[in-house]
C-alpha positions as CSV (number, residue, x, y, z in Angstrom):
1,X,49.9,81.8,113.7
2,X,50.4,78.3,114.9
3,X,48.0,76.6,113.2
4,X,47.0,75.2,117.3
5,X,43.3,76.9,117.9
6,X,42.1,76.5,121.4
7,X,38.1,75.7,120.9
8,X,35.8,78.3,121.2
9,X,33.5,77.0,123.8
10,X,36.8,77.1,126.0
11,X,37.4,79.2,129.0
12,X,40.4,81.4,128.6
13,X,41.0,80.8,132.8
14,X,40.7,76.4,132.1
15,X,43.0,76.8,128.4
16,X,45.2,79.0,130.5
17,X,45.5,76.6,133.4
18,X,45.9,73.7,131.3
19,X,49.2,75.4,129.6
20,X,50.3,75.4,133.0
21,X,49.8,71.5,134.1
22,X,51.3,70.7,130.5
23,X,54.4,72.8,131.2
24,X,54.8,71.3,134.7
25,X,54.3,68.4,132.8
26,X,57.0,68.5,130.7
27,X,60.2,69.6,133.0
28,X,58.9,66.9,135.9
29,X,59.1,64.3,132.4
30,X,62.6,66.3,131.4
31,X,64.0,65.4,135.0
32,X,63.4,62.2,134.5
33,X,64.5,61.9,131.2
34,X,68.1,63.9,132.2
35,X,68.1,61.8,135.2
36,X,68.0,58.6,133.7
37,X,70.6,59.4,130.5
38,X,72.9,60.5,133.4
39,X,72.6,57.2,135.4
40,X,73.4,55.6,131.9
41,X,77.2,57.5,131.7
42,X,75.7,60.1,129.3
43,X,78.0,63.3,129.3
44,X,76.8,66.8,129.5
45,X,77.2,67.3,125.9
46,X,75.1,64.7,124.6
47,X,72.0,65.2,127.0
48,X,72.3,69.3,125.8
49,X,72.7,67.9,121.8
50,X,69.7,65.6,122.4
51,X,67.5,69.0,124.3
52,X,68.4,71.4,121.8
53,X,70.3,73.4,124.3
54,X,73.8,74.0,125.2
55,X,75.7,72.2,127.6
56,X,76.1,75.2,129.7
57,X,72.0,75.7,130.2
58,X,71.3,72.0,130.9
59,X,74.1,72.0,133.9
60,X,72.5,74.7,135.1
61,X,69.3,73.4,135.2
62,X,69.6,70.2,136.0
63,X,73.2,69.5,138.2
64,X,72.2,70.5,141.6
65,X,69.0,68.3,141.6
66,X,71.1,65.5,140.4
67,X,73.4,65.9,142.9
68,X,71.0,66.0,145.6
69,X,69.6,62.2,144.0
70,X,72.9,60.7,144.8
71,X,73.9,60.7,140.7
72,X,77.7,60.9,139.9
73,X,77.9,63.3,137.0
74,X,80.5,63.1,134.4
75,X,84.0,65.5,135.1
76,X,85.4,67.5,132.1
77,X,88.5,66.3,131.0
């Protein structure tokens, strides 16, 4: 497998649950992280290289929301 082993003394319900905060974790901590390269003239492109995604998928994801924050997003030449 992965080598990651969740301990055995663990309850499958808490382990579960903390997959859960962690995930939540980590798209609130991607908004930010898309948010701010925007703000700092980043282009489509490079925040999709940098996620390991393609430019399409992190438009998707993440345009409307910026939009909505007041953040002026790059236009394709």
């Amino acid at each position: 497998m992965s080598g990651i082993e969740v301990p055995a003394t663990a309850d499958s319900a808490e382990a579960l649950a903390s997959v859960v905060a962690l995930r939540r974790l980590a798209d609130r901590l991607e908004d930010a992280a898309v948010e701010q390269a925007m703000r700092a003239g980043w282009t489509w492109s490079d925040v999709a290289e940098a996620l390991g995604i393609t430019r399409q998928a992190v438009h998707k994801k993440h345009a409307k929301r910026l939009i909505a924050a007041g953040v002026e997003l790059p236009r394709r030449r």
